[in-house]
BAPATI-361247 format. One record per residue (C-alpha): residue in one letter; x, y, z. Coordinates in pm, 1 decimal. Example, Ala and Ser with C-alpha at 12.3 -4.5 7.8 and 13.67 -1.06 7.14 Angstrom:
// BAPATI-361247
   code          u          v          w
      A     1230.0     -450.0      780.0
      S     1367.0     -106.0      714.0
***
This chain:
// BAPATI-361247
   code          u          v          w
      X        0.0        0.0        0.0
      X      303.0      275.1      -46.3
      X      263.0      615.5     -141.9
      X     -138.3      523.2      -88.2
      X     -249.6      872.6      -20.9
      X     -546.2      700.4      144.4
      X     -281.1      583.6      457.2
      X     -407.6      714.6      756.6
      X     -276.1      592.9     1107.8
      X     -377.8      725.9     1475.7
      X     -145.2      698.5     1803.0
      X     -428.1      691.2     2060.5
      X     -254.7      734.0     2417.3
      X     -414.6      709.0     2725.4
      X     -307.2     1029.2     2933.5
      X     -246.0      892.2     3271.4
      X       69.1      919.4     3347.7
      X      432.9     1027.5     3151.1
      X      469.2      920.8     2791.4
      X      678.4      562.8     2858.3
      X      911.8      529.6     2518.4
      X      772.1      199.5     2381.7
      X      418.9      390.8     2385.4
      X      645.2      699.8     2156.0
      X      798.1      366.2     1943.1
      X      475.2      274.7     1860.5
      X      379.8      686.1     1774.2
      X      737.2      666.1     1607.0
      X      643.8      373.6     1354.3
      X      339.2      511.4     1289.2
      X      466.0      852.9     1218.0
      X      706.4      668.7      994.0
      X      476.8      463.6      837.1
      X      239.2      770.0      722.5
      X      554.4      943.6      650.6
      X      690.7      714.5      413.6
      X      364.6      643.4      222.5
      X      180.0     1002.4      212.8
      X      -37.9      947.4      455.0
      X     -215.6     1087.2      766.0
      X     -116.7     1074.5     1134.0
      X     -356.6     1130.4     1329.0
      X     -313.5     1189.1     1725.3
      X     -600.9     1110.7     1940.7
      X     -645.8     1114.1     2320.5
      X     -839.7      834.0     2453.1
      X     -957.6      940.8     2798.1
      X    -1204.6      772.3     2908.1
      X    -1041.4      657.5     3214.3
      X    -1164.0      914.2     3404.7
      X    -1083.4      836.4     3757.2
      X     -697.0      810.8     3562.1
      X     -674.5     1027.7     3290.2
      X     -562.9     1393.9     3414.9
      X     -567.8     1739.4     3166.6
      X     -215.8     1808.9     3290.3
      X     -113.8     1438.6     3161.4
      X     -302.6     1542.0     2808.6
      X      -58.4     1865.6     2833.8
      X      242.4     1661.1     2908.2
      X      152.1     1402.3     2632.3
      X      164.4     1688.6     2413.9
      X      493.1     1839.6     2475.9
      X      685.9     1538.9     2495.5
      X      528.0     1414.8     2179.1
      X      634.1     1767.6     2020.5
      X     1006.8     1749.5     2221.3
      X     1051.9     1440.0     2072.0
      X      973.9     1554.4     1707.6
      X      641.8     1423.1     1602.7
      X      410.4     1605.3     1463.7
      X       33.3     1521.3     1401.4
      X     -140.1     1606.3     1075.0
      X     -549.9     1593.9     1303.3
      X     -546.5     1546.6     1647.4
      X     -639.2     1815.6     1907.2
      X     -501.2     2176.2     1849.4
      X     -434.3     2065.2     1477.2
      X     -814.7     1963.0     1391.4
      X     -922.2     1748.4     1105.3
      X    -1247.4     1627.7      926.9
      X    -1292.0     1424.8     1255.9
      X    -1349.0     1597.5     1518.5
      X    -1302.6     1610.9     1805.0
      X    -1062.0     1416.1     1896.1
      X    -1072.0     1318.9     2246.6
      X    -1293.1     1026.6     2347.9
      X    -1464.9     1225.1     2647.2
      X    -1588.7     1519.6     2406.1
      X    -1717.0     1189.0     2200.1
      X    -2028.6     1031.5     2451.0
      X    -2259.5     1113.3     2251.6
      X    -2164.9      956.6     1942.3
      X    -2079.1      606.6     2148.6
      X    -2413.7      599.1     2283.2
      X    -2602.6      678.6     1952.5
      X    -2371.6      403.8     1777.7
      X    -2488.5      158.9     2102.6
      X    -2837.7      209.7     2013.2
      X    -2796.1      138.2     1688.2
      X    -2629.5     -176.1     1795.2
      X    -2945.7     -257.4     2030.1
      X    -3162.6     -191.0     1766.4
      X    -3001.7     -418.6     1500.3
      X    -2989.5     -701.4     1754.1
      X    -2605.8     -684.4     1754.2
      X    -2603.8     -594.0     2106.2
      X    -2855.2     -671.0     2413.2
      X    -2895.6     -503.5     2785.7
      X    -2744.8     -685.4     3088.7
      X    -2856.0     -614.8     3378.7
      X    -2637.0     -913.9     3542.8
      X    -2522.3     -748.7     3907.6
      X    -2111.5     -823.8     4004.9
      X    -2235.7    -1060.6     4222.5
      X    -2387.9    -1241.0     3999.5
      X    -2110.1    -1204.2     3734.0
      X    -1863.9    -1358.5     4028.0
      X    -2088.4    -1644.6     4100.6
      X    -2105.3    -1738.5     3733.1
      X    -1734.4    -1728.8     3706.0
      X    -1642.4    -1940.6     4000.8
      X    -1901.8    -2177.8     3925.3
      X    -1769.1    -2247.8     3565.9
      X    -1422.6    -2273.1     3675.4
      X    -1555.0    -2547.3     3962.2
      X    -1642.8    -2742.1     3643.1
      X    -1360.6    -2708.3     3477.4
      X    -1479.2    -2458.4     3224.1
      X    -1393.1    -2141.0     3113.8
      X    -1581.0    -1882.2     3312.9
      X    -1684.7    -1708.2     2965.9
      X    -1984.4    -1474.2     3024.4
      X    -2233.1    -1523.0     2739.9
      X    -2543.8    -1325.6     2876.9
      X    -2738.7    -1586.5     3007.6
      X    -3094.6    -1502.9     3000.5
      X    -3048.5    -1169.7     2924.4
      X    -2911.5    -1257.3     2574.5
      X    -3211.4    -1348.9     2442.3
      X    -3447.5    -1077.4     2664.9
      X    -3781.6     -932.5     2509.0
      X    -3680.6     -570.2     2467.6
      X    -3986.1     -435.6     2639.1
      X    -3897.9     -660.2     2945.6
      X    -3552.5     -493.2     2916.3
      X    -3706.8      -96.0     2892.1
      X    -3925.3     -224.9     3172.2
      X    -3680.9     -284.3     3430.1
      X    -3473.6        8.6     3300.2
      X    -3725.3      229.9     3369.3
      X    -3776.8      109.4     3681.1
      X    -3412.9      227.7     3731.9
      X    -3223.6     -105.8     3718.2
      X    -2882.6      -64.3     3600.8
      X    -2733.4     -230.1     3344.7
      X    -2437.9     -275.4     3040.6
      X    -2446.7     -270.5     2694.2
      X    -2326.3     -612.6     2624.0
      X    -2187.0     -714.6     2213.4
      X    -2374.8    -1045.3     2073.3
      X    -2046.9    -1219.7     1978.0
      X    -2119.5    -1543.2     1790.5
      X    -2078.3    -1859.0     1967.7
      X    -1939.1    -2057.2     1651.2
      X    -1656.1    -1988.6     1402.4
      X    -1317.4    -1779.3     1416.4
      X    -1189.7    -1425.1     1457.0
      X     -868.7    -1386.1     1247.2
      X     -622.5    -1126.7     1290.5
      X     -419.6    -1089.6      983.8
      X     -127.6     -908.5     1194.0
      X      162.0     -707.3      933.0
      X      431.0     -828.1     1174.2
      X      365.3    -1150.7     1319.0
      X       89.5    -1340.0     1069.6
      X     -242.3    -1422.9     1093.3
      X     -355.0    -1506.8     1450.3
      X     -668.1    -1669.7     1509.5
      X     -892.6    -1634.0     1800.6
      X    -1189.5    -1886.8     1841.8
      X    -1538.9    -1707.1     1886.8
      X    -1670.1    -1983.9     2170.9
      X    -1355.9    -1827.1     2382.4
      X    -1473.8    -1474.4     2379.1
      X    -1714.8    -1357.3     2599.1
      X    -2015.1    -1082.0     2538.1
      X    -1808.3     -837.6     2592.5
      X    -1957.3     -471.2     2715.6
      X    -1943.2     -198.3     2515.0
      X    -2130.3       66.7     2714.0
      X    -2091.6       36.6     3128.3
      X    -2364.1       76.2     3371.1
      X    -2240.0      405.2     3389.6
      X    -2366.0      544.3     3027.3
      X    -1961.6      579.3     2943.8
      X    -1810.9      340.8     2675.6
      X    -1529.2       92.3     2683.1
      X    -1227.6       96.0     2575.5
      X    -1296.8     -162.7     2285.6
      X    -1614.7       -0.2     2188.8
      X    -1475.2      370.7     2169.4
      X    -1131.2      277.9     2001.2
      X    -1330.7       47.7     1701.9
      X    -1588.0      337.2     1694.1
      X    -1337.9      546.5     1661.6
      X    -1102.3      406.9     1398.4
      X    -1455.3      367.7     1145.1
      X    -1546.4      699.3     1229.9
      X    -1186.5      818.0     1148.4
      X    -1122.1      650.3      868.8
      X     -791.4      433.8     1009.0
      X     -628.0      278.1      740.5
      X     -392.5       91.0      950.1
      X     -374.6       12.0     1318.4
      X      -30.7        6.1     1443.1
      X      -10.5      -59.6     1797.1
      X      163.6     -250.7     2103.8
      X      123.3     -654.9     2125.1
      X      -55.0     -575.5     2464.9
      X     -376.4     -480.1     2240.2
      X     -319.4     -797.9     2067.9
      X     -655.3     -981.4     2282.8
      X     -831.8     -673.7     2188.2
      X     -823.7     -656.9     1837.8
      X    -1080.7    -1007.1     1761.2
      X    -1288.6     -785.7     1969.2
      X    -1268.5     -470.7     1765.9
      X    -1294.5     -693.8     1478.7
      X    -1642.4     -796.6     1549.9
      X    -1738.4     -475.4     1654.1
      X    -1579.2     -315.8     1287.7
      X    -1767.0     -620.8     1131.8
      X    -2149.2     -481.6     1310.5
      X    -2082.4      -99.6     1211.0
      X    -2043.2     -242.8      846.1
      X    -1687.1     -105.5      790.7
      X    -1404.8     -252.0      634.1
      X    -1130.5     -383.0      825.6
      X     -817.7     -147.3      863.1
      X     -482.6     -354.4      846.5
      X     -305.5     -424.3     1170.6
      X       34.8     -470.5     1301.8
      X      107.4     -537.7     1670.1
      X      423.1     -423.5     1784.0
      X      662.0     -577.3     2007.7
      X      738.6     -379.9     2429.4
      X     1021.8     -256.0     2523.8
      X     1219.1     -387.2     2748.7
      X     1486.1     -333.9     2999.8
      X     1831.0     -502.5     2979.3
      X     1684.4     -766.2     3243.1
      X     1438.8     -802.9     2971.1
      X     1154.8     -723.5     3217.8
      X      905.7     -377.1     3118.9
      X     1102.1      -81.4     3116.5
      X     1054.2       88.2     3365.9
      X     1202.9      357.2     3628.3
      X     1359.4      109.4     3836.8
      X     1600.9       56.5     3502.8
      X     1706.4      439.5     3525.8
      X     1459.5      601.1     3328.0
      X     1103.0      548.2     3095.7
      X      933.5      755.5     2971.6
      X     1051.0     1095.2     2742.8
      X     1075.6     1333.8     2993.6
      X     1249.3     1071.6     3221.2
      X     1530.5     1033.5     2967.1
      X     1543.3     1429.8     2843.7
      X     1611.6     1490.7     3248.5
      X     1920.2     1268.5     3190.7
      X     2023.5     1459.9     2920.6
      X     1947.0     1277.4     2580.5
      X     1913.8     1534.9     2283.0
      X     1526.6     1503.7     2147.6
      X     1672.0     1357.7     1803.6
      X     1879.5     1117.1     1956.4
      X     1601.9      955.4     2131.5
      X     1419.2      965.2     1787.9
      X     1712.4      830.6     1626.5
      X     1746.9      529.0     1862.2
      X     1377.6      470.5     1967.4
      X     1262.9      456.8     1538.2
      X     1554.3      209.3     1480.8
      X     1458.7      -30.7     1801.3
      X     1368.5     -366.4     1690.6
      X     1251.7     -193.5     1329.4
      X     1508.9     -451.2     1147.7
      X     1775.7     -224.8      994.8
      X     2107.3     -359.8      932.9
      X     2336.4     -318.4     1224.2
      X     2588.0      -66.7     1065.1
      X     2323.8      178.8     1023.6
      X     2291.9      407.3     1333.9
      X     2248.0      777.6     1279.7
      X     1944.4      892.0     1008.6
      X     1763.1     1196.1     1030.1
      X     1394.8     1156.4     1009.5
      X     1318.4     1168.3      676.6
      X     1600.1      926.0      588.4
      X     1415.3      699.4      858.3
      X     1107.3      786.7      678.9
      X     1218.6      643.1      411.9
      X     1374.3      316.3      506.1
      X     1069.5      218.9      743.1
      X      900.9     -164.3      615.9
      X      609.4     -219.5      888.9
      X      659.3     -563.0      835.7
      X     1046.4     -598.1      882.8
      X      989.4     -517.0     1243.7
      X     1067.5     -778.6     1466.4
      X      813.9     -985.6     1652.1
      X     1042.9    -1010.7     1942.6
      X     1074.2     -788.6     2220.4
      X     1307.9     -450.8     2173.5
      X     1601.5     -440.4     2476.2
      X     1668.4      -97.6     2532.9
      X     2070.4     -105.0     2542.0
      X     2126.9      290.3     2757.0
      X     2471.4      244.8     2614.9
      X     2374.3      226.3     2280.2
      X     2151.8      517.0     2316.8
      X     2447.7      762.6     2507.5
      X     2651.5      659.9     2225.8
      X     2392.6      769.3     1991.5
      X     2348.0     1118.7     2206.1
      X     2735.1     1183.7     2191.3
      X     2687.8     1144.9     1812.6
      X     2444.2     1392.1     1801.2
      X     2610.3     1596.6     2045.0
      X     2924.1     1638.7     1838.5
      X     2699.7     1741.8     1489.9
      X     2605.6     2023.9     1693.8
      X     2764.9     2385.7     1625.3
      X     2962.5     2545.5     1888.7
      X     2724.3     2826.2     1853.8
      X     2427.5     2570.4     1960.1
      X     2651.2     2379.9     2227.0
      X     2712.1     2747.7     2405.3
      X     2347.6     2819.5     2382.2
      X     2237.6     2460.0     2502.7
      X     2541.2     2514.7     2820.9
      X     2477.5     2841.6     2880.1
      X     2146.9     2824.5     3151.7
      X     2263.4     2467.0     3274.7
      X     2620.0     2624.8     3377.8
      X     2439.2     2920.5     3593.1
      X     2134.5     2728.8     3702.6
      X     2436.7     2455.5     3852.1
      X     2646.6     2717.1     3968.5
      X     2921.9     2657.4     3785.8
      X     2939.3     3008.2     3643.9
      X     2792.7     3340.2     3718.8
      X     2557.8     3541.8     3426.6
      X     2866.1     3812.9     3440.5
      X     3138.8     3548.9     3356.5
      X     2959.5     3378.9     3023.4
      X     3095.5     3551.9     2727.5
      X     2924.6     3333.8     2464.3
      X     3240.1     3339.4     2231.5
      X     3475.7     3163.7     2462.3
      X     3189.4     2940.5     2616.6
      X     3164.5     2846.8     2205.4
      X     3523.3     2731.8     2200.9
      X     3491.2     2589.5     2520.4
      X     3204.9     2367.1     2428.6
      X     3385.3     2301.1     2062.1
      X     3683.7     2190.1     2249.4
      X     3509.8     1979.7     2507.5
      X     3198.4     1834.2     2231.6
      X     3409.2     1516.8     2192.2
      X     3417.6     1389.5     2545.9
      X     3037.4     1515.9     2648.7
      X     2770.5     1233.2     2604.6
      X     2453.1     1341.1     2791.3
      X     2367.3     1755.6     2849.2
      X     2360.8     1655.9     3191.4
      X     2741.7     1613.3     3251.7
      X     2818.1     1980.9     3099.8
      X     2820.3     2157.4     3406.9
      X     3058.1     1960.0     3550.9
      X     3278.6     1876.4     3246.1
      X     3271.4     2328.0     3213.7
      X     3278.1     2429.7     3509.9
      X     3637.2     2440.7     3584.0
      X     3686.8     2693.9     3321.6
      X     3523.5     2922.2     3580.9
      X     3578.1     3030.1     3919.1
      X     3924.9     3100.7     4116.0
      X     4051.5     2830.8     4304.1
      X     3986.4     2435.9     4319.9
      X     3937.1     2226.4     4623.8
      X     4185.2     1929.0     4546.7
      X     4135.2     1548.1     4605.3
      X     4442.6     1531.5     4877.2
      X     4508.3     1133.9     4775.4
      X     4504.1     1243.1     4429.4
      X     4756.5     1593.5     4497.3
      X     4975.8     1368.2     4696.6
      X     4976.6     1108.8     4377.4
      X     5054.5     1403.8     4174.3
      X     5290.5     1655.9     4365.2
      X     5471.9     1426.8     4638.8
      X     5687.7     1354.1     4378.5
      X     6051.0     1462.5     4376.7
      X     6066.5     1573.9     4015.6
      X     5794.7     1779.3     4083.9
      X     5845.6     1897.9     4390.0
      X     6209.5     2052.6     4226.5
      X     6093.8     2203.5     3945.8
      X     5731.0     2268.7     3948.0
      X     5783.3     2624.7     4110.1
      X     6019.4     2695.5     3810.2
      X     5740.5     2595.4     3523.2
      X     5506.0     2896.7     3723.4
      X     5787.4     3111.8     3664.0
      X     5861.5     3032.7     3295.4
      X     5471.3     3066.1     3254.2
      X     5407.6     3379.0     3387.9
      X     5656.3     3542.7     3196.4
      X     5522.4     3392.5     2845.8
      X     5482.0     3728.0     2637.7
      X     5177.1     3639.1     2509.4
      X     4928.3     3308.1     2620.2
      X     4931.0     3066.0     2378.2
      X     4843.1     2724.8     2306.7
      X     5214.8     2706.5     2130.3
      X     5359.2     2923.4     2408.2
      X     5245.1     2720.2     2684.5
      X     5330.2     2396.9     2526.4
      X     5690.9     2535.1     2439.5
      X     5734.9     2670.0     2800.5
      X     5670.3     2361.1     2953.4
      X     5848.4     2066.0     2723.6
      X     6129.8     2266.6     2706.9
      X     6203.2     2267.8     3070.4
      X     6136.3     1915.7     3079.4
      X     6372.7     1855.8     2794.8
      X     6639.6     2089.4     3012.2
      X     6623.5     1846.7     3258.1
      X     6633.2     1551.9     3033.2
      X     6274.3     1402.2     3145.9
      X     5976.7     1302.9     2951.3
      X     5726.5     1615.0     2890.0
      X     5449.8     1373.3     3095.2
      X     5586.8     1454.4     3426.0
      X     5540.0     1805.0     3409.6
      X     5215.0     1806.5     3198.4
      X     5032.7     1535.0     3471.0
      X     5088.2     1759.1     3765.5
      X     5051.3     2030.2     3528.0
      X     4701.8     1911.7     3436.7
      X     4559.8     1824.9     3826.2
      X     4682.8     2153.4     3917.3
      X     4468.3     2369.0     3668.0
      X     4183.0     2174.3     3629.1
      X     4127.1     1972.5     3934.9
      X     4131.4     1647.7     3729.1
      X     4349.6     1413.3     3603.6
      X     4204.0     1362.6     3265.3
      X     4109.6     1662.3     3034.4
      X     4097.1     1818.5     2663.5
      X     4455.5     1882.2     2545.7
      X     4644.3     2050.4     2815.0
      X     4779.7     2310.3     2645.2
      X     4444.8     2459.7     2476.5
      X     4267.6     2395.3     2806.8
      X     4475.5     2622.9     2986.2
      X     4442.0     2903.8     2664.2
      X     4065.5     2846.9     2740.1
      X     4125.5     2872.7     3072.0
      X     4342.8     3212.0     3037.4
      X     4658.9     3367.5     3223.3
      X     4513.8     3464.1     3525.7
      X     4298.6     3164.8     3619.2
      X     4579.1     2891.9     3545.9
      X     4859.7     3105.6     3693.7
      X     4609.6     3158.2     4039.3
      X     4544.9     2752.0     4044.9
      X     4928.0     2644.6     3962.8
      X     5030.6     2857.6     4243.3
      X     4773.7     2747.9     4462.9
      X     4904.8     2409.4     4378.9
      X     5266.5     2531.9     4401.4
      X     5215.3     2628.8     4770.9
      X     4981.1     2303.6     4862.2
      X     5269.0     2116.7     4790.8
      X     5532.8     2293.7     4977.7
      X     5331.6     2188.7     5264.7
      X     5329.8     1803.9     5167.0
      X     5515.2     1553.1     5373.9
      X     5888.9     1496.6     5280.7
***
């Protein structure tokens, strides 16, 4: 069905709760799949949960949805020849489409209490059958025995007529055809005893109504679909096409969840993942492109995505993969962008002060540092030594570094040699400080190591020599003399 300008595909989320990723896979591959063939995506917000489903949830669908990258051709906010397009602004269409299902005889009024629903169920398991609900008498009521007792303020369901004989088939894109046999399916309820529908009844409503081409959604809807098939089979409407994909899991291969670090989009953009990274990885997850292919931009995924080379196996969500991924992007970014991403994460850390960011050296800062910065979240502390005066020292690691009788000898003469550099260098400082090694016949390391620790407060950096260019005259000279006098006070 490619470039089929009759495609149209809906991600219907239930807003109760943070937007876990495999629900945004599953909104990624349909995106794709629209993408690729012309089609329409469609967003809509299935809320009829309402003891669940929240308006700040709907909001925080939203923005991680539009973090993230995907946009929606109809939904809410963008409109469509649907509307509208959440499920509770929708009652009244479910319970005219109900009573057209009464009326046809597809559908009957149960007034069965939970008690009575329990007793049924543990009496068919006692003999060994399933405890399948099939309406008992009420099946088969006389409908003015029915209006009768509703009248009289009995309450009831709305209860589907599903046939007792045959099969349900569901020709699934990604795993085959699966059949389900009708005799195992209860009477299912479309409309509760509370005049709101279910979720089976509104989502098949609403996939007619909205003219869903294809039905791409996560394996745990799989049970539902025969359902929805019936009910698409009593409204008359021809079947979309449906593909059931694969959860994601955690490297313990258990639901992802926030005990494995993070879940859902916002959970992974607080640790620092770049919104196209997360696209990047999350649209190639399990979607069965070859191995050396890693970093596409959307269109390019667009255009590679086969809804049925997806794997039928669960996705494993490898973090290390994905940082890897984020450094990638990470390093495509400008320096201009990198200073502009930095800038509010270095003041609202306290690494630096409004005054001290001049945007041109933060932009060689950040060029200079891109390279060994995976996640957002580490730039405050891989930056912020190139602000601030002095630098509170690990005293294992100083001893490591200065007890040393090398350094100890001629570490006060390197200050000197560096604070009368005529101008401050990259060159300059490197010349300055293997030549005095080379004076004293020693490898440049021995200098550069304490050199290093003393400046920056680490033991592994950028190259030395730019660092302390980045880091200017003043600041290095104030830190190597701090360090000069620490050590004068070390243990012989």
């Amino acid at each position: 069905m490619e470039n089929n300008t009759q495609i149209r595909v809906r991600y219907a989320p239930s807003p109760t709760g943070r937007l876990h990723v495999g629900g945004v896979r599953t909104a990624l591959f349909n995106w794709l799949f629209a993408r690729k063939n012309g089609g329409t995506f469609v967003l809509r917000i299935e809320d009829t949960d309402l003891e669940r489903s929240t308006e700040e949830s709907v909001e925080q669908l939203k923005r991680s949805m539009r973090w993230i990258g995907l946009d929606w051709d109809e939904g809410p906010e963008a409109g469509g020849p649907h509307p509208p397009y959440r499920q509770t602004e929708r009652f009244d269409l479910y319970r005219e489409a109900a009573r057209k299902f009464l009326d046809s005889g597809a559908a009957y009024y149960d007034f069965a209490t939970p008690e009575e629903l329990a007793e049924m169920r543990e009496r068919a398991r006692a003999e060994g059958r399933q405890p399948i609900y099939t309406g008992g008498g009420y099946r088969e009521m006389d409908p003015d025995e029915a209006r009768e007792r509703i009248e009289a303020g009995e309450p009831y369901t709305v209860r589907f007529k599903t046939p007792r004989e045959g099969q349900t088939v569901v020709e699934d894109m990604i795993r085959g055809p699966v059949t389900f046999e009708n005799a195992n399916l209860e009477d299912f309820v479309l409309m509760k005893s509370t005049d709101t529908p279910t979720y089976n009844f509104a989502a098949a409503f609403d996939d007619a109504e909205m003219e869903i081409s294809h039905v791409i959604r996560g394996d745990d809807h799989l049970s539902n679909t025969p359902r929805q098939i019936l009910i698409h089979e009593a409204l008359g409407n021809p079947l979309p096409a449906f593909a059931h994909v694969p959860q994601v899991l955690g490297p313990d291969k258990k639901k992802l969840s926030k005990r494995h670090g993070a879940a859902s989009v916002e959970d992974f953009a607080e640790r620092g993942y770049l919104p196209e990274a997360l696209f990047n990885y999350l649209a190639l997850l399990g979607a069965g492109y070859a191995a050396d292919e890693e970093i596409f931009t959307p269109e390019e995924l667009a255009e590679r995505f086969r809804i049925d080379r997806v794997s039928g196996n669960p996705a494993i969500l490898d973090e290390n993969k994905l940082r890897s991924v984020n450094a990638v992007y990470l390093r495509r970014r400008s320096p201009e962008e990198l200073a502009a991403l930095a800038a509010p994460m270095l003041v609202e850390s306290g690494a630096a002060t409004e005054e001290e960011l001049n945007l041109q050296r933060l932009q060689e800062i950040m060029d200079l540092l891109k390279e060994r910065i995976a996640l957002t979240t580490e730039i405050p502390d891989s930056v912020g030594y190139f602000y601030g005066g002095s630098l509170d020292y690990d005293e294992a690691e100083f001893e490591k570094q200065f007890g040393k009788e090398f350094v100890r000898e001629n570490f006060p003469e390197l200050i000197e040699r560096l604070t009368v550099l005529p101008e401050w260098t990259e060159a300059a400082i490197e010349e300055a400080v293997r030549g005095l090694a080379a004076e004293k016949e020693k490898g440049a390391r021995h200098l550069i190591h304490p050199l290093r620790f003393a400046v920056t407060g680490r033991t592994v950096s950028a190259g030395l020599f730019e660092t302390m260019q980045l880091l200017g005259r003043d600041r290095s000279l104030l830190r190597a003399g701090d360090a000069a006098r620490k050590m004068q006070r070390l243990p012989v």
